[in-house]
C-alpha positions in Angstrom: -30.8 31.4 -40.3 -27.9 33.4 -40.1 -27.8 36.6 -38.2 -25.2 39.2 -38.3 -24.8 42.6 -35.9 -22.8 45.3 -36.6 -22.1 48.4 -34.3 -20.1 50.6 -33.6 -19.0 51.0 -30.6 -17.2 54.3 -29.9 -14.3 52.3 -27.6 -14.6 48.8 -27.2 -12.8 49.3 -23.1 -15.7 52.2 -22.3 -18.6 49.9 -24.0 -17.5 47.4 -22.3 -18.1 48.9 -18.7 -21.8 50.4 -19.9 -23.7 47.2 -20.9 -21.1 45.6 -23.6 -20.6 42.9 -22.1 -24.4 42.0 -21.1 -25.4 42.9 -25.0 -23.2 40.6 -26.3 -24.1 37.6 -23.6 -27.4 38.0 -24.9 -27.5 38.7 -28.6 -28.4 35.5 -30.5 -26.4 37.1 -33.4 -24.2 34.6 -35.6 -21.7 37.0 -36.3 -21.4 40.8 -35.0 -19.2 43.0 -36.9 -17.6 45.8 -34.8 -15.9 49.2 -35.3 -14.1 51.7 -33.5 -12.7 49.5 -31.3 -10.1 51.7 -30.4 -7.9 49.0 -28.4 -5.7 46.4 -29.1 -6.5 43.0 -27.7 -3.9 42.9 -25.1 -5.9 46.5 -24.0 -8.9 43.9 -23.5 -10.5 42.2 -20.1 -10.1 38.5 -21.6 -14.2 38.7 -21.7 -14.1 41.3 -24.0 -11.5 39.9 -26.3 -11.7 36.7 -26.5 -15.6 36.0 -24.7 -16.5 32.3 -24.4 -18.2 30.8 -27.3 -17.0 33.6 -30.2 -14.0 33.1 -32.3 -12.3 36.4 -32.4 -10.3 38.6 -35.3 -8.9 41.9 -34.5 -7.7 44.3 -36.1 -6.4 47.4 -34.7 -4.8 50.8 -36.1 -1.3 51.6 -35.6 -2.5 54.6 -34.9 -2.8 54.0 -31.0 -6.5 54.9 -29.5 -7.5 55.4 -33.4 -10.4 53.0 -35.3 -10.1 49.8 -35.1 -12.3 47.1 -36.4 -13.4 43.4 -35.1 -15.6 40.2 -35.9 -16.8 38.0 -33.7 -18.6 35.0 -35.2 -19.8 31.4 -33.1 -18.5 29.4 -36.2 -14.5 29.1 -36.6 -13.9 31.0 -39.9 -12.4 30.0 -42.7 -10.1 32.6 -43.9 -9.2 35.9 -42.3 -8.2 39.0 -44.0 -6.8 42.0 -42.3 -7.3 45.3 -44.7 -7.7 45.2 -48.3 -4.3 46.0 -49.9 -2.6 43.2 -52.2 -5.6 42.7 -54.7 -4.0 45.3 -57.2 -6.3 48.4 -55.6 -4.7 51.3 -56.2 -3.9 52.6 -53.0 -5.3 50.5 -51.2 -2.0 49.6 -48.8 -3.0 53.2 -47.3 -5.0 51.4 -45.0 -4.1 48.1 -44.4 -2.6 49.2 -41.0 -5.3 51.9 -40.7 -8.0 49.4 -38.4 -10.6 50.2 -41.2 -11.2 46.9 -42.4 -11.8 43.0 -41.6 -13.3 40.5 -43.3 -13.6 36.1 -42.7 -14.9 33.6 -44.9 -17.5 31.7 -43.3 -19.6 28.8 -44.9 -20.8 30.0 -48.3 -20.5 33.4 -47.2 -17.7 36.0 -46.6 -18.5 38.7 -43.7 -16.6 42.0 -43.2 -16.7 44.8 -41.2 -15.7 48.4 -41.9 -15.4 51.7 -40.4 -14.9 54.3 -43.2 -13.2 57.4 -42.0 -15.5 59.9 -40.7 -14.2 63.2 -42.5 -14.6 67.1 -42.0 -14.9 69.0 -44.7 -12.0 71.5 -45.9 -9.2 68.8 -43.6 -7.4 65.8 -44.3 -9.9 63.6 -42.8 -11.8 64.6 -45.7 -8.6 64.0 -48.3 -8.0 60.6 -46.7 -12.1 59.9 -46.7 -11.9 60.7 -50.2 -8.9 58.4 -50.8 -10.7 55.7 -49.0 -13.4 55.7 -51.0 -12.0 55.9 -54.3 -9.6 52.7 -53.1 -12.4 50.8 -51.6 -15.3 50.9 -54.2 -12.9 48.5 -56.8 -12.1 46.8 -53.9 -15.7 45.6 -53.5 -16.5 44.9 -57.1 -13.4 42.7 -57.2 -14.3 41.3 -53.9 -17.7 40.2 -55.6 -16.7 38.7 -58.6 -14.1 36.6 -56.3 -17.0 35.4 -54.6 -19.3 34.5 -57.2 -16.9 32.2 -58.9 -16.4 30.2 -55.6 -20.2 30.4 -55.0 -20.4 32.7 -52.2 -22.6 35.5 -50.7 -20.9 38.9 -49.6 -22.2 41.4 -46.8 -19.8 44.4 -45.7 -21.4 45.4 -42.2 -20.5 48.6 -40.5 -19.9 52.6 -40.1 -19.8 54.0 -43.9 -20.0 57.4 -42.1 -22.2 58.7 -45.3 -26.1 59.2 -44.9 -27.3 58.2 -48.5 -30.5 60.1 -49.2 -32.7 62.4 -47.1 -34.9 59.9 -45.7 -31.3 58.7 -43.5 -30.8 61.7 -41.7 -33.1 63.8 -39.3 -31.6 67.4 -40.3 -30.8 66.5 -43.6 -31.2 70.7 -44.6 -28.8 72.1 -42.2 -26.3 69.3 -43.0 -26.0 69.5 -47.4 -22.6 70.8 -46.8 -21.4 68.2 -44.0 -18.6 65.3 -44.2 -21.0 62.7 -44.5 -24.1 63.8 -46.5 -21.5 66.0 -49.3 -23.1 65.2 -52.5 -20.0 63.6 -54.1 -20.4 60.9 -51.1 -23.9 60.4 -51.7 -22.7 59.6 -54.9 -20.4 56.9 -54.2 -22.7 55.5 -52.0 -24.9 55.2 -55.1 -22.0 54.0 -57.0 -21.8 51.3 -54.7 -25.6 50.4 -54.6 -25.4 50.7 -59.0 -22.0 49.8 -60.4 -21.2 47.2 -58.1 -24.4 46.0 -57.5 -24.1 45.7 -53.7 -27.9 46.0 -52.0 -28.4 48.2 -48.8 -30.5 45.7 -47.1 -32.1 47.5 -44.4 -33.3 50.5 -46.6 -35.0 47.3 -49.0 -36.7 46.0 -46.2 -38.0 49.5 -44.6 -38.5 51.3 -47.8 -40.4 54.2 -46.7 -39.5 55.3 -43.3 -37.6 58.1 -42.1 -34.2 56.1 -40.6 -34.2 54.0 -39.1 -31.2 55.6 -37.2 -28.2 54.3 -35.8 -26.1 57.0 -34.6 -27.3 59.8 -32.5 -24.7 62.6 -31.4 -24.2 62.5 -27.5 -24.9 66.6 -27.5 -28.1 67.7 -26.8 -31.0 66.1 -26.8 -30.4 64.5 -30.2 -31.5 60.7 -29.0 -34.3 61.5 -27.2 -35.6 63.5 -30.0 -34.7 60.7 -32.4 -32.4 63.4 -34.1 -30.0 60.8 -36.0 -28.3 59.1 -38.7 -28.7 56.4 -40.6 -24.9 55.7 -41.3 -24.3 52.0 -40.3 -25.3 49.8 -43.6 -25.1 46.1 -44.6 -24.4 46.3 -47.9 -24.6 42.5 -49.4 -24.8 41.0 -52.3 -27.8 40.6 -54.1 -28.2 36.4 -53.3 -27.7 37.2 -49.7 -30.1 40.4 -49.7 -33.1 38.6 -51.7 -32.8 36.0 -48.4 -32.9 38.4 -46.0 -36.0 38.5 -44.0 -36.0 40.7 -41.0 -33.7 44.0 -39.8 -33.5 46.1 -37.3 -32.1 48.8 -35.2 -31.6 47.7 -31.3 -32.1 51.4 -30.3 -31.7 51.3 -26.4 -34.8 52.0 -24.5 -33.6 55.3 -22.9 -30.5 57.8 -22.9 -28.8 56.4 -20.0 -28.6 52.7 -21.0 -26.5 53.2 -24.2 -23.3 51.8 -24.0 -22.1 53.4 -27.7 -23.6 56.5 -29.5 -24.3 54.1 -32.1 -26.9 51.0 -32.0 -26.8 47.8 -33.3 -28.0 47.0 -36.7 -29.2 43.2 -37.2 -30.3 41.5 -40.2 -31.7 37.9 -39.9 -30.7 36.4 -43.2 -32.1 32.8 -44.7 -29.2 30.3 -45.4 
């Protein structure tokens, strides 16, 4: 089996004080994809950064305090890639300093983790979003086909800040014209699902349910009410998907023992 976490985790330094650390000693995940790190690894208690049995890529914004994205995985990777600029992506050397994206090759599979920029309408947060997505969509065809011809899997883990259909947010109504359910980025999420043939695996193995949610805003009473999004994906490819057998949230039993206002999404995947 291989199983792979992704969360983000709203400041790796504060997470880390609020039950981090303890999550992470006791996850039996393979690999766990993080984003928002917000911290470089000197920032880092050495637990944090480098923890004891986990191999450790980095990758933070030069932006300081700003995203940042991470993998941990138990096996020694491969190959490590740092943003996704050099593969003739227009304008995709935007972000290769940006702490947006990470990805390793591990045996017969390549894992990456991603935090796409989170937007607000009418800003440029939404002009870079938009930029981002028009940059990263070839990206992950290309990134595909490179992995079929050396006879690997794909799965891009993490915070795509985009709730794809109704069913992924609580409050979809109020929130038509909000960064992250705007009906352009509904569409490129479907672009991503159709033209590049990339499977959102927990929506295929919970096909009918409202959610499940990962993200719950820390105003109000939005997590005890279950008021959430469903913006944290693994998108694979279809190989890998078809051997997926189990996913879930890891939605914290109560409002004061989150240590992100994200959870962790898991996928147990056949090898």
């Amino acid at each position: 089996m291989l199983t792979v976490t992704s969360v983000n985790v709203n400041g790796l330094r504060a997470a880390a004080k609020k039950g981090f650390v303890e999550w992470l000693a006791g996850t039996d995940a393979d690999v766990v994809c993080l984003q928002e790190v917000r911290a470089e690894l000197a920032q880092l208690p050495e637990g944090v950064g480098t923890p004891e049995g986990w191999h450790t890529v980095h990758a933070p914004a030069a932006a300081k305090g700003r995203a940042g994205v991470s993998l941990y995985s138990r096996q020694a990777p491969e190959r490590t890639q740092i943003g996704f600029g050099g593969f003739g992506v227009a304008g995709a050397e935007e972000f290769d300093t940006s702490g947006r994206y990470v990805e390793i090759d591990l045996p017969g599979v390549t894992v990456a983790s991603l935090y796409l920029p989170s937007g607000e309408v009418g800003t440029e947060r939404q002009d870079e979003k938009e930029r981002f997505m028009a940059a990263f969509l070839p990206y992950l065809q290309g990134l595909k086909a490179r992995a079929a011809a050396d006879g690997r899997e794909v799965v891009v883990c993490g915070d795509w800040n985009i709730a794809h259909q109704e069913a992924d947010l609580k409050n979809w109504k109020a929130n038509r014209k909000s960064s992250g359910f705007l009906p352009e980025e509904r569409a490129w999420l479907t672009r991503v699902l159709e033209e590049a043939a990339y499977v959102d695996v927990v929506r295929v193995l919970h096909p009918d349910v409202e959610g499940p949610y990962s993200w719950w805003s820390y105003r109000g009473r939005a997590f005890d009410n279950d008021s959430g999004w469903r913006i944290d994906y693994q998108m694979a490819t279809p190989g890998l998907a078809g051997r997926a057998v189990k996913a879930w949230v890891e939605r914290a039993a109560t409002h004061g023992e989150r240590w992100s206002d994200h959870a962790p999404v898991t996928v147990v995947y056949e090898r």
